[in-house]
N, C-alpha and C positions, 0 to 999 in steps of 0.2 A: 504493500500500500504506500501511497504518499505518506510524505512526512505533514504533517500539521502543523501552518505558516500562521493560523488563528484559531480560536473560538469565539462564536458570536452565539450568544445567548437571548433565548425571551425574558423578558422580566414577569411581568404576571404569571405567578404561578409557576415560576422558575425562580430568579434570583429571590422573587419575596414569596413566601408560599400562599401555595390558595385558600383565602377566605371566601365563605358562601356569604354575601351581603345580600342585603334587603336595600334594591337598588333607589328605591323609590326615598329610603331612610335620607340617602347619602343628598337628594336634592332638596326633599325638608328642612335638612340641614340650611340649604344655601339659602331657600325662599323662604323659612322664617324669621330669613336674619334683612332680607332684601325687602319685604311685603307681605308683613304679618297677616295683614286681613282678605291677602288673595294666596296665601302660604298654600294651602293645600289644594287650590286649581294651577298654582304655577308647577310645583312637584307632579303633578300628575302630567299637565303637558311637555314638563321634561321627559318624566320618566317615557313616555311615548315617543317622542324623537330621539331621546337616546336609542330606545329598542330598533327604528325604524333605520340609526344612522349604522347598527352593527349587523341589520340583516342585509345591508349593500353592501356592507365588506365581507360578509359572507357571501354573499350572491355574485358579486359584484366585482369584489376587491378593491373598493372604492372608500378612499379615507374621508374622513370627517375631523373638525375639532369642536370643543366645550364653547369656543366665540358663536361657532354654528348653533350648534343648538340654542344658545341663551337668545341669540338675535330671532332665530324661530319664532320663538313663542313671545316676542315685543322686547326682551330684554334686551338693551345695551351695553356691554360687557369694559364700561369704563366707570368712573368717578369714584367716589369715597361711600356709595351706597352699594357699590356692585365689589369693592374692596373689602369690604367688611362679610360680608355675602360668602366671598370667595375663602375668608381665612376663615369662617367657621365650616365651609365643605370642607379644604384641606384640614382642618383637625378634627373631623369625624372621621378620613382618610388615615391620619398615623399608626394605628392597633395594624390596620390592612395592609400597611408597604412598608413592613422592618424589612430587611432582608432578614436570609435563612443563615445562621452563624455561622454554616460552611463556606459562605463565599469569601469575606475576607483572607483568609489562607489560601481558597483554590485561587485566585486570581492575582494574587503574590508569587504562586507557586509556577502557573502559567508564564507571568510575566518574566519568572528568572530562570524559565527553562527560551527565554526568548521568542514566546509565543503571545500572537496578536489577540488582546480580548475586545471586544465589540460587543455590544446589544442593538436587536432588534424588536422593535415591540410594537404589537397593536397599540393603541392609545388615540385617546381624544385630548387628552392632555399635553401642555405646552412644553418643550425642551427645557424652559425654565425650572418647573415645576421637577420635573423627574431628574435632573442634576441637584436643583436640593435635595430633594431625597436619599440622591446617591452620597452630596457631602454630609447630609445628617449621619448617614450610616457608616462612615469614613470610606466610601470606597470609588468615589470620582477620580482620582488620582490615578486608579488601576485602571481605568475604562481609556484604553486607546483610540477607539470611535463608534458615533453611537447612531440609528435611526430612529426619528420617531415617526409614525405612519401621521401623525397631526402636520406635518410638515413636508410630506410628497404627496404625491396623489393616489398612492396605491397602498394597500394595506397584505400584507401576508397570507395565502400564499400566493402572492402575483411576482412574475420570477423578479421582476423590475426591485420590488420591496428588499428581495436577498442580494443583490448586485448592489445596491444603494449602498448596504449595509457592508460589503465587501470592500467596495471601493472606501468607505469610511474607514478601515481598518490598514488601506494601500495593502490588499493582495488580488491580485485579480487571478489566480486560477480556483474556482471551486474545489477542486477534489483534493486542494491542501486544507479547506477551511471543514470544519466539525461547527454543526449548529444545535443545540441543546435548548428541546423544551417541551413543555407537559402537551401541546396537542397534537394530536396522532395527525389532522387535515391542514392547519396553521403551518405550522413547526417541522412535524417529519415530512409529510408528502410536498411540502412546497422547495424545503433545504433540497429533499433529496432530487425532486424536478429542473433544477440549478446545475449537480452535479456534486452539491456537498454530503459528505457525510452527516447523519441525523443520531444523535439522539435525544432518545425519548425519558421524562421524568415524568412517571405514572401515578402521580398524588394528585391532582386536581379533580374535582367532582361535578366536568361541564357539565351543565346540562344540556337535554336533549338538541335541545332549537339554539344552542352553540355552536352543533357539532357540526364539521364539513360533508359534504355529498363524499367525499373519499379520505381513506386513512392510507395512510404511507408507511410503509414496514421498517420499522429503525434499525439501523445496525447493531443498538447496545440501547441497553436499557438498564438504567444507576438507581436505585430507590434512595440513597443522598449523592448531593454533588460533591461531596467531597472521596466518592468514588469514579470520577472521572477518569483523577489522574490514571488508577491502572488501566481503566480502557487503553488511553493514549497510549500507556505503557507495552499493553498486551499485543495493539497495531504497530506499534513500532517494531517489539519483537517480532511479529510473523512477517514484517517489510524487509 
């Protein structure tokens, strides 16, 4: 086999593990802080374009961001009324995006075997936003390049989405890059439609009307990331 020039990881339900949220909880959050007395017609027609913006990237593979939706439904996604708003969803958010305490080691460990780490990730969320996250957790420093589907036009698996994310890292052959993450139709069948090696992290509990029209056969499958490294190890040896 190739040698492995990077990893590029999913974050949801890969670097931070999966919580089952009460999706509808998380825009509560935002429209009782934004418009108490329309709080629960504004969280409902979120929670509905949200649903509406991840069955096009399923269908579709067509990204969206959290500016879109808010603008949807009359919000305009500025001032000190929509700031205030914003920092009570992201701290209904914190419980849901620690990372998983194998990553800080694995991606140290990558990094001093001179191997490229990258994320790609679904999300509606801003680059701002998920680099705090990553320096809240101390591990922005280790991420050598990063995508976020809030900021191309394609959302995973569209092979466009894993090239993005390639090039973010400067390697342009797939079959050096390994992509690691929990969904069988995202994750494995999109990496491996590219040319990359997949694996799979089988903790997430999608549900049904998540899942992709096809799943993709991973080459390895880790129950923690901080068994990756002997994957790499056990390819290297049979290479």
């Amino acid at each position: 086999m190739s040698p492995v020039d990077a990893v590029i990881f999913d974050w949801g339900g890969t670097l931070t593990p999966w919580h089952t949220v009460d999706l509808r909880d998380q825009w509560s959050a935002y429209t009782r802080v934004y418009d108490r007395d329309r709080a629960d017609e504004l969280a409902g027609l979120l929670l509905t374009a949200e649903t509406e913006a991840w069955q096009a990237a399923r269908e579709h593979q067509r990204s969206g961001t959290m500016d879109e939706l808010l603008r949807g439904v009359g919000i305009e996604p500025a001032g000190s009324q929509h700031a205030a708003a914003l920092a009570a969803y992201q701290e209904f958010w914190i419980p849901h995006t620690l990372i998983d305490p194998d990553v800080p080691r694995l991606l140290q460990e990558l990094r001093g075997r001179g191997i490229k780490v990258g994320v790609l990730s679904n999300t509606l969320w801003s680059r701002e936003y998920h680099e705090e996250v990553f320096r809240r957790d101390g591990i922005l420093h280790l991420v050598d390049g990063a995508v976020y589907s809030s900021e191309i036009p394609y959302t995973k698996p569209h092979p466009e989405a894993f090239r993005a994310a390639m090039a973010a890292v400067g390697v342009a052959d797939p079959s050096r890059v390994v992509f690691v993450g929990d969904r069988p139709y995202d994750d494995v069948h999109g990496a491996k439609a590219v040319g990359m090696r997949a694996v799979l992290v089988p903790h997430s509990d999608i549900p049904a009307e998540q899942r992709g029209s096809v799943e993709g056969e991973p080459d390895a499958v880790v129950h923690r990331l901080a068994d990756l490294v002997g994957v790499l190890d056990g390819w290297a040896a049979d290479g």
